[in-house]
C-alpha positions in Angstrom: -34.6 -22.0 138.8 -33.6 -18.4 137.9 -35.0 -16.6 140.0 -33.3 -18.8 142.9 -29.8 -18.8 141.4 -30.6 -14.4 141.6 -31.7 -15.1 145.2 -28.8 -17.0 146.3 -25.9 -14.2 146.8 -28.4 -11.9 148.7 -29.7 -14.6 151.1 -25.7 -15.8 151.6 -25.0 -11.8 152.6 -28.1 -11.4 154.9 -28.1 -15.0 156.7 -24.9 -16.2 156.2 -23.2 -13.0 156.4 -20.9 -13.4 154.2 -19.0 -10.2 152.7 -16.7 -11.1 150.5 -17.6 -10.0 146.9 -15.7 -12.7 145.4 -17.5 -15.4 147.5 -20.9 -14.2 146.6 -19.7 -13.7 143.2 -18.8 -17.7 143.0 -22.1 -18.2 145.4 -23.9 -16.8 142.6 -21.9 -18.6 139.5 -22.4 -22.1 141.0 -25.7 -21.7 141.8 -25.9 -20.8 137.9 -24.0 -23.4 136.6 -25.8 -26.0 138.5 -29.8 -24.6 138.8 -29.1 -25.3 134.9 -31.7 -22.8 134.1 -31.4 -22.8 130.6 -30.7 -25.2 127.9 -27.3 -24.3 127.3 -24.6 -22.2 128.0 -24.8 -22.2 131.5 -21.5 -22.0 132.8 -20.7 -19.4 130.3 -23.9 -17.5 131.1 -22.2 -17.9 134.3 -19.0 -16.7 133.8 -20.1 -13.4 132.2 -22.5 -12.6 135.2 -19.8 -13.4 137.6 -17.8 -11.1 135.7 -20.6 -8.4 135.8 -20.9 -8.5 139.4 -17.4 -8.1 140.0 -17.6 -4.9 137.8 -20.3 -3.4 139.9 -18.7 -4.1 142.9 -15.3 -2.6 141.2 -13.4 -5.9 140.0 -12.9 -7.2 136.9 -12.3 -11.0 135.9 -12.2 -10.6 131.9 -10.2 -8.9 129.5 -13.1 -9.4 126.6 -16.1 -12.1 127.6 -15.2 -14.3 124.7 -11.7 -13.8 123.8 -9.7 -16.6 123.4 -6.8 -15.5 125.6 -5.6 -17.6 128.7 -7.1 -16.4 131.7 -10.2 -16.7 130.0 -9.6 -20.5 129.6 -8.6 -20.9 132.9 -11.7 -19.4 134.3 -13.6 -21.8 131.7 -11.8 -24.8 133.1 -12.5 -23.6 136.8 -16.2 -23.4 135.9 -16.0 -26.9 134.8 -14.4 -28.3 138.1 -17.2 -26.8 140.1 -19.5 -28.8 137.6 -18.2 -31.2 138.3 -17.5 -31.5 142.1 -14.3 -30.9 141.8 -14.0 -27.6 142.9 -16.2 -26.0 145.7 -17.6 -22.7 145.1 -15.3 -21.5 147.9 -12.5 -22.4 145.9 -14.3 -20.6 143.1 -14.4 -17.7 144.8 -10.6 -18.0 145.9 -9.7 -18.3 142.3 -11.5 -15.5 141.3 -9.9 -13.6 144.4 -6.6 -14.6 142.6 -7.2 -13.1 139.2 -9.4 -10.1 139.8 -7.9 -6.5 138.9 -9.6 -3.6 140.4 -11.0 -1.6 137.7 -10.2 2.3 137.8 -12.6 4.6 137.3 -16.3 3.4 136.9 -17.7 3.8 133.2 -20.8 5.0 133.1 -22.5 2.0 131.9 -21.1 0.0 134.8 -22.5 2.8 137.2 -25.8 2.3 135.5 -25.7 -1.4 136.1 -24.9 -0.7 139.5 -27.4 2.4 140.4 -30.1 -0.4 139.2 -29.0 -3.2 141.0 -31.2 -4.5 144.2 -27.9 -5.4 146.1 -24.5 -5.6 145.3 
């Protein structure tokens, strides 16, 4: 189920030729949140690799992964309306569009993450 949900934003870019970072970013959330991969944790396993591939592509959603602030709930309650059908990943990705920043500079972890990356 992994390996399908890390599948997912490449095959949307190639065959569905979709650009949009944002779209591919929710592309590859949902598919997260509802593979259901692991045990637990899956939306915010989600969430933080959303995040992450935002960075890479120079966005950010997140002030701090897990800090209790209010855009943090808000992405939290998005990620539970796609759960839930309530919310299509398109809208994910329109939400996430909404509350990205561009992040200056690239730190040099970030270009590490991104100099290793397949695709991005």
């Amino acid at each position: 189920m992994l390996e399908s949900v890390i599948h997912s934003p490449m095959n949307m870019k190639h065959y569905a030729k979709t650009e949009d970072v944002f779209q591919l970013a929710a592309n590859f959330a949902e598919r997260l949140m509802k593979n259901h991969p692991f045990q637990d944790r899956n939306k915010r396993t989600a969430l933080v690799a959303a995040d992450m591939f935002l960075k890479i592509n120079g966005y950010t959603l997140l002030n701090g992964p897990f800090a209790n602030d209010p855009n943090n709930k808000a992405l939290a309650n998005a990620h539970v309306a796609v759960v839930t059908n309530q919310w299509t990943a398109q809208q994910l990705g329109d939400y996430y569009k909404s509350l990205a920043v561009p992040i200056g500079p690239l730190t040099a972890q970030i270009l590490e993450y991104k100099g290793s990356a397949i695709e991005y």
